[in-house]
LOGU-757891 format. One record per residue (C-alpha): x, y, z. Coordinates in steps of 0.1 Angstrom, whole numbers, padded with zeros to 4 digits, always signed. Example, Ala and Ser with C-alpha at 12.3 -4.5 7.8 and 13.67 -1.06 7.14 Angstrom:
2
+0123-0045+0078+0137-0011+0071
***
This chain:
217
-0021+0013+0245-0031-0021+0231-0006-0034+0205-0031-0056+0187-0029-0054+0145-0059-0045+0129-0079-0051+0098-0086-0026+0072-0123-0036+0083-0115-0029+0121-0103+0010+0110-0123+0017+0081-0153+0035+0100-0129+0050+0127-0110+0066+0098-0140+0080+0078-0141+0115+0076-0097+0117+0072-0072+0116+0043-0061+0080+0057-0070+0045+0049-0058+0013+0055-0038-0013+0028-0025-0042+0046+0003-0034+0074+0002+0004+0073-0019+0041+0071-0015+0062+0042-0025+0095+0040-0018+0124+0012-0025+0163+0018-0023+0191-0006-0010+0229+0008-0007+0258-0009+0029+0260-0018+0063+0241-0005+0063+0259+0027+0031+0255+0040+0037+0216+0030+0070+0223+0055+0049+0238+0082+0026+0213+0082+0052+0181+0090+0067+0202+0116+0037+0203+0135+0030+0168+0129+0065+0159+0140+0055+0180+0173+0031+0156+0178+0050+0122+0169+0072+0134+0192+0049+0136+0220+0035+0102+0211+0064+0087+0206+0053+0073+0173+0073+0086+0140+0051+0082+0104+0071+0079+0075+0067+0111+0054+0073+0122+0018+0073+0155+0012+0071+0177-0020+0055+0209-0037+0025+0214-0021+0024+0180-0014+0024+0158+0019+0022+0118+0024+0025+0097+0057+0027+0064+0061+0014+0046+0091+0025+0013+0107+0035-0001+0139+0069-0020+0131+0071-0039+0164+0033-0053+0160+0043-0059+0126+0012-0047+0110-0015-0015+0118-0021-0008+0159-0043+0018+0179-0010+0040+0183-0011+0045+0142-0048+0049+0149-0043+0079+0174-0014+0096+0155-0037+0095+0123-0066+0110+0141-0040+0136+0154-0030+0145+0117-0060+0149+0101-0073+0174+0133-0038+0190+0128-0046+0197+0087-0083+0205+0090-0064+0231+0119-0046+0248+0094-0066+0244+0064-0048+0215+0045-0069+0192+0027-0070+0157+0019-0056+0145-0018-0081+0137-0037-0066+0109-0055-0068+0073-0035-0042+0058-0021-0030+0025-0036-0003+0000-0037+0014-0020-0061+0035-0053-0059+0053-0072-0085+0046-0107-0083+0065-0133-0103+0057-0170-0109+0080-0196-0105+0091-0233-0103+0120-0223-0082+0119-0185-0063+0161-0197-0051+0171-0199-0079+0159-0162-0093+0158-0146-0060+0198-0129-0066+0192-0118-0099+0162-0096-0090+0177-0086-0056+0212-0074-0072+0194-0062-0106+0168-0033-0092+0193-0028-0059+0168-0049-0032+0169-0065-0002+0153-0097+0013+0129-0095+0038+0116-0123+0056+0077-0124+0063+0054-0155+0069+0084-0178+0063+0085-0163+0024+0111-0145+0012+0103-0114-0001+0121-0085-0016+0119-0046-0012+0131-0009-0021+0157+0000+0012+0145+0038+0001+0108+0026+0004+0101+0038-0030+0096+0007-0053+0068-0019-0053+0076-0046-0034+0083-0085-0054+0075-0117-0039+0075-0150-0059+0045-0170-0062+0051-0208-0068+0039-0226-0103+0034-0261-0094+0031-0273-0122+0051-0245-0148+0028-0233-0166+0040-0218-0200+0006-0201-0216+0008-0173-0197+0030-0142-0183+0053-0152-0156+0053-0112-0141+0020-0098-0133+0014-0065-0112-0009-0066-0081-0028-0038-0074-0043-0032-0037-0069-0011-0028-0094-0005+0000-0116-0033-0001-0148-0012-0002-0134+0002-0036-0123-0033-0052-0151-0042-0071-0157-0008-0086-0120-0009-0096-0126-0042-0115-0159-0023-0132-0141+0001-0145-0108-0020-0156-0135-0040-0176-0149-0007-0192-0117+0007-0201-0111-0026-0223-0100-0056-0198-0107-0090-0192-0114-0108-0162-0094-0136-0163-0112-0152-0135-0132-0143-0104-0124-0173-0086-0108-0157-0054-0131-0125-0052-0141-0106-0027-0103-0110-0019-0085-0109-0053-0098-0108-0093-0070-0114-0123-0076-0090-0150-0061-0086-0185-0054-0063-0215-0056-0069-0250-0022-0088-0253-0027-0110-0221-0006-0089-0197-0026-0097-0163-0031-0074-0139-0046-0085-0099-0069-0062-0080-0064-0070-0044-0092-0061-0016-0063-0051+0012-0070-0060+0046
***
């Protein structure tokens, strides 16, 4: 099977109709069952499956509650194997009468500005319990449990000192981005600056706290 990443524009039709979409390197899909053991039935026949394909998702599981999480760690990003085991999923669910979450899927980074990301770096690894990960030559930071946001440091050349030096980056499908900004603006925000759109706007509240909604690809 071809090990070629794709875009969140080369999956977004081929995934239309399923609880998954594409954010940067990975699937994510949520389902709602019944009750906790229907949820439990529900991975173990998707674990069938993985098996046979020899492709694992990452899965949280709770009350009534299933998510997986898609990516092809060897490609380093989204491949027709996560394609396959997604289409594989959603026949499984629509099988046994699981439906999709209604809520979207997002993500969130932390992104911090700075003169010098060295000199920082240790205090935020050892502080929230992190550990470096090395992508594009950047070093990056992330959750070992998978759980947190990831933070990445974004260079300030020159400081500046009128704004927040911590901002949050919110990624969404990029069909939904501009609605997102729309109704960020409605419930009281301020674009900041539309300067990079369609790929990212900079959005703030009241008290300048800035807030990025990111079109993932």
């Amino acid at each position: 099977m071809d090990n070629s990443t794709l875009t969140s524009s080369d999956t977004a039709r081929r995934l239309d109709g399923s609880a998954f979409v594409q954010l940067g390197d990975a699937l994510y899909g949520s389902y709602r069952t019944k009750d906790f053991e229907r949820a439990i039935a529900f991975v173990d026949l998707v674990a069938t499956v993985a098996d046979e394909q020899n492709h694992h998702p990452d899965v949280s599981l709770g009350y009534g509650r299933v998510s997986f999480e898609l990516s092809s760690h060897d490609a380093g990003g989204v491949t027709e194997r996560d394609l396959a085991l997604a289409h594989e999923i959603q026949r499984i669910a629509d099988d046994a009468g699981v439906v999709a979450e209604s809520v979207h899927t997002l993500r969130y980074d932390l992104a911090i500005d700075t003169v010098d990301a060295d000199a920082i770096r240790d205090f935020w690894r050892v502080g929230m319990g992190y550990v470096e990960r090395l992508v594009d030559e950047e070093i990056e930071l992330v959750d070992p449990r998978g759980r947190g946001p990831k933070l990445w440091f974004q260079r300030m050349d020159p400081p500046r000192t009128d704004r927040n030096r911590i901002h949050v980056d919110v990624y969404v499908p990029a069909t939904e981005a501009e609605a997102r900004v729309e109704a960020i603006l409605e419930a009281g925000g301020t674009l900041m600056t539309d300067q990079f759109a369609p790929d990212w706007w900079v959005l703030a509240d009241v008290d300048g706290n800035e807030l990025c909604i990111c079109a993932a690809e």
